[in-house]
BATI-861708 format. One record per residue (C-alpha): z, x negated, y. Coordinates in nm, 2 decimals, padded with zeros to 4 digits. Layout:
! residues N
+--------+--------+--------+
|      z |      x |      y |
+--------+--------+--------+
|      Z |      X |      Y |
...
+--------+--------+--------+
//
This chain:
! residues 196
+--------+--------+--------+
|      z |      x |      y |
+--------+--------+--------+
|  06.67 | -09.40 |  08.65 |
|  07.00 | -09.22 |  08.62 |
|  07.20 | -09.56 |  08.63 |
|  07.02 | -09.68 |  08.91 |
|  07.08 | -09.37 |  09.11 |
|  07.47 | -09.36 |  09.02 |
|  07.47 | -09.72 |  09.16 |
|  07.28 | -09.60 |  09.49 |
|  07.55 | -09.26 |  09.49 |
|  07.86 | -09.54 |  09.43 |
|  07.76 | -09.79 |  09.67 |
|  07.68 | -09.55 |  09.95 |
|  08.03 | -09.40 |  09.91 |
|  08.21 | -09.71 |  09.95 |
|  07.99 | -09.88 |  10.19 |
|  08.04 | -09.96 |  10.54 |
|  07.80 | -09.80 |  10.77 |
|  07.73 | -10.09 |  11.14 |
|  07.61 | -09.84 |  11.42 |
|  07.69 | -09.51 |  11.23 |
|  07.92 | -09.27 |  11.22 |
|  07.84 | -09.14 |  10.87 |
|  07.76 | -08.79 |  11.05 |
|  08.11 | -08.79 |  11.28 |
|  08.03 | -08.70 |  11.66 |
|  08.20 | -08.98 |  11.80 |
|  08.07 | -09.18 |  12.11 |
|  08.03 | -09.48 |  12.15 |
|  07.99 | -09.49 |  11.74 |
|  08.23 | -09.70 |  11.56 |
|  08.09 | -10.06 |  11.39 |
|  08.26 | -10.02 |  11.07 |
|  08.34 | -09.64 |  10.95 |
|  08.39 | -09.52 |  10.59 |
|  08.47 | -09.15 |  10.56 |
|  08.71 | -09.03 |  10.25 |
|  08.77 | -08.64 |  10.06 |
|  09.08 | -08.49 |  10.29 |
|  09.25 | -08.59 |  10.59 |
|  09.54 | -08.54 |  10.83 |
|  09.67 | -08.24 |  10.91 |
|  09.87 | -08.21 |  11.27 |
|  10.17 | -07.95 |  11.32 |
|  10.43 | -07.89 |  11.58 |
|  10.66 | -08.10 |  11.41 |
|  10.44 | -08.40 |  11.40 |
|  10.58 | -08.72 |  11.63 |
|  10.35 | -09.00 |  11.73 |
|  10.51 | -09.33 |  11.66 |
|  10.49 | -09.60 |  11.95 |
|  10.66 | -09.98 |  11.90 |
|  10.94 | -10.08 |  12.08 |
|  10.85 | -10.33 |  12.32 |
|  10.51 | -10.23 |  12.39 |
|  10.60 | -09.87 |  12.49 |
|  10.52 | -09.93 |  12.88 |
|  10.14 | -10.01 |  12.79 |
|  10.12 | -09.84 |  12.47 |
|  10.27 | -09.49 |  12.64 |
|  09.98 | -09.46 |  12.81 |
|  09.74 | -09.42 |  12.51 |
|  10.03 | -09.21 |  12.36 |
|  10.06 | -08.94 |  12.61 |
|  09.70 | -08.91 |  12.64 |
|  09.66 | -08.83 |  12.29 |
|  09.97 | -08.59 |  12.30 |
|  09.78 | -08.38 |  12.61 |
|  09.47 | -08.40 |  12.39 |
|  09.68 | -08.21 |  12.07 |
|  09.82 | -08.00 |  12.35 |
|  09.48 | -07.88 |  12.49 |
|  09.35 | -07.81 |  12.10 |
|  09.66 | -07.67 |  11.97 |
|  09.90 | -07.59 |  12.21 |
|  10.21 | -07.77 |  12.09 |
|  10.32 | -08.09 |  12.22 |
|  10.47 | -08.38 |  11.99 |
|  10.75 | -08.61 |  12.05 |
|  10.61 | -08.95 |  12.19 |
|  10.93 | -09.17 |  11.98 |
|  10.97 | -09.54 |  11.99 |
|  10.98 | -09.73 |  11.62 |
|  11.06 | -10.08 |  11.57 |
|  10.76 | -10.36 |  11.58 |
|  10.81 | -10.43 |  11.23 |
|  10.80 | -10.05 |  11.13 |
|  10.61 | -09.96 |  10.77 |
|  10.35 | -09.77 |  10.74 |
|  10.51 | -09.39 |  10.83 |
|  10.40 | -09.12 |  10.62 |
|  10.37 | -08.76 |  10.83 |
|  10.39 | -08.90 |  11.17 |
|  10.12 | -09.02 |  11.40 |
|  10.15 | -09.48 |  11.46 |
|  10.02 | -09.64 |  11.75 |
|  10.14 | -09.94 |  11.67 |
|  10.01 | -10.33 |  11.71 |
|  09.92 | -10.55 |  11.46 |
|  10.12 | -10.89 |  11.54 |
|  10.25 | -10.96 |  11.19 |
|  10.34 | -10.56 |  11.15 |
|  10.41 | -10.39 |  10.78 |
|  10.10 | -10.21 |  10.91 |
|  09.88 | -10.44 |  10.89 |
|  09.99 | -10.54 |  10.55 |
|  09.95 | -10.17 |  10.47 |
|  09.61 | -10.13 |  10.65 |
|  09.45 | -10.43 |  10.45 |
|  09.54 | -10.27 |  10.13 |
|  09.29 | -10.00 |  10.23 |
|  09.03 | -10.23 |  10.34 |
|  09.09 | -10.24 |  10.71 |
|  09.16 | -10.65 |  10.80 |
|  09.18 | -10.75 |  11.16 |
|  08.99 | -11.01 |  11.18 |
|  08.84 | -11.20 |  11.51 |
|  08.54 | -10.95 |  11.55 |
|  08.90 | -10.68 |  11.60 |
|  09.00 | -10.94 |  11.87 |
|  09.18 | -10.82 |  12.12 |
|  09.00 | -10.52 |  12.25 |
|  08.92 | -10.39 |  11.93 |
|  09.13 | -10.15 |  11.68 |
|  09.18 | -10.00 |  11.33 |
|  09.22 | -09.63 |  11.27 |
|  09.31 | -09.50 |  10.93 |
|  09.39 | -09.16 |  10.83 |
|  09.46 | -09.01 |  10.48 |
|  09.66 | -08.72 |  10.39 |
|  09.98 | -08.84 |  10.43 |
|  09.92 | -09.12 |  10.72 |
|  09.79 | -09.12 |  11.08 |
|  09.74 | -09.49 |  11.21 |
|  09.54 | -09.67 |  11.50 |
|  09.65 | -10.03 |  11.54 |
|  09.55 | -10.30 |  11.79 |
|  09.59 | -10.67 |  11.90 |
|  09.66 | -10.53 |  12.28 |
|  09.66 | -10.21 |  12.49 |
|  09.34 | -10.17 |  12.55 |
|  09.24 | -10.21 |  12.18 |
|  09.53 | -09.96 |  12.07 |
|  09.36 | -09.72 |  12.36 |
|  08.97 | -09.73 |  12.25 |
|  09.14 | -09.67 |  11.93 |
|  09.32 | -09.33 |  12.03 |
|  08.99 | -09.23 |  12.23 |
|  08.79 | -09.24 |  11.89 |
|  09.11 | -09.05 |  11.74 |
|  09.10 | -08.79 |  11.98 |
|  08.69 | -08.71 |  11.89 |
|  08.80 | -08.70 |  11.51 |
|  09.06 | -08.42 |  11.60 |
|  08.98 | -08.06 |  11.50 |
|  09.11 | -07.71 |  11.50 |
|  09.23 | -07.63 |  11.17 |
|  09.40 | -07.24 |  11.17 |
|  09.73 | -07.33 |  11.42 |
|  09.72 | -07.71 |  11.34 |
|  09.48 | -07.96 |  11.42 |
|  09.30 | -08.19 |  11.11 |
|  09.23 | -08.53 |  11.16 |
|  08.95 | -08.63 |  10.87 |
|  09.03 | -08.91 |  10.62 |
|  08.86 | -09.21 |  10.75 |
|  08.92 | -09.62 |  10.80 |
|  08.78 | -09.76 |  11.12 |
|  08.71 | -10.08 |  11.27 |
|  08.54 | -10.11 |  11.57 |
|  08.52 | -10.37 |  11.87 |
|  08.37 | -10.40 |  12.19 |
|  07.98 | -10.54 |  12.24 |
|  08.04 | -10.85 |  12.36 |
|  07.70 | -10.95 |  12.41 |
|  07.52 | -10.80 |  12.69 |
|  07.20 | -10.85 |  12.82 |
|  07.31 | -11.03 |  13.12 |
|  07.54 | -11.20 |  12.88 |
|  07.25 | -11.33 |  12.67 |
|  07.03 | -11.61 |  12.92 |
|  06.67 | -11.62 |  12.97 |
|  06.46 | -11.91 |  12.78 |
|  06.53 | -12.19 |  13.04 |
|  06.81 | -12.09 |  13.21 |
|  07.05 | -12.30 |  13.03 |
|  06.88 | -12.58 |  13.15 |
|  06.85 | -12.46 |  13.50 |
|  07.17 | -12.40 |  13.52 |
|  07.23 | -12.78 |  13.35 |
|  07.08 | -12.95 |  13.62 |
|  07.18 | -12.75 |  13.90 |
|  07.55 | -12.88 |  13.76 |
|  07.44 | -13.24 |  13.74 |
|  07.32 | -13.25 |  14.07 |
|  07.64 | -13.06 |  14.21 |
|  07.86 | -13.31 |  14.09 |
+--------+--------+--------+
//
């Protein structure tokens, strides 16, 4: 009985919860979340990384994260530019994408692989103590990203703590209308051969 219950208490620790949050208020609720002992913590002197080349798109994401730490905290970081092929940061905040990055080498290592169910509007967030990373394929991956980011952030005496979790999380792709009715495909079929 007691071996069987430490295998239930070690699984559930390391497995990945689909449609949970594992108890985190975030909306909508990640795919893929595993929640670790620590986390982040967020000061004045914290920058948030963005790569060179994207920073036009990526800034966007950037700044609104910045005005969210503002709001909670009331100090504003440094939005700096890093190169594409930056490592994994310790201390500072990456947005960064995943197009063969150090980063992505990084984030694999701690289970988070991008992989095509990430795609291109999905992301990866990981946070420890000593690193702060959401990476994407695109933009609007790397934004989703900082939105789930910015639910995870919480007071913590003057700075703001950012739990120790690794995220993966992509769009629903399938949709009702998305999904056809039995016999449409074949409507649809022969409307096509009669069109042509």
């Amino acid at each position: 009985m007691l071996l069987l219950s430490l295998a239930f208490c070690t699984a559930g620790a390391f497995a990945t919860e689909s449609g949970s949050s594992q108890g985190l208020p975030l909306v909508p609720s990640p795919k893929e979340v595993r929640l670790s002992v620590g986390g982040f913590r967020l000061g004045p002197g914290t920058k948030i990384f963005v790569q060179l080349g994207h920073q036009e798109e990526d800034r966007i994401a950037a700044e609104t994260l910045a005005e969210e730490i503002q709001d909670q905290s009331g100090f504003r970081l440094n939005i700096v530019g890093t190169k594409p092929n930056s490592k994994a940061e310790e201390g500072v905040i990456m947005l960064v994408r995943l197009h063969g990055s150090k980063v992505r080498h990084f984030l694999a290592q701690k289970g988070l692989t991008d992989d095509s169910l990430v795609g291109e509007q999905g992301y990866l967030l990981f946070s420890d103590k000593s690193h702060l990373i959401v990476a994407a394929n695109t933009g609007q991956g790397l934004f989703s990203g900082v939105q789930t980011l910015r639910q995870l952030l919480r007071p913590e005496g003057k700075n703001l703590f950012c739990p120790a979790v690794a995220i993966r999380d992509w769009p629903n792709l399938a949709t009702e209308d998305a999904q056809p009715q039995l016999g449409a495909p074949v409507v649809a079929m022969q409307f096509m051969r009669i069109a042509k």
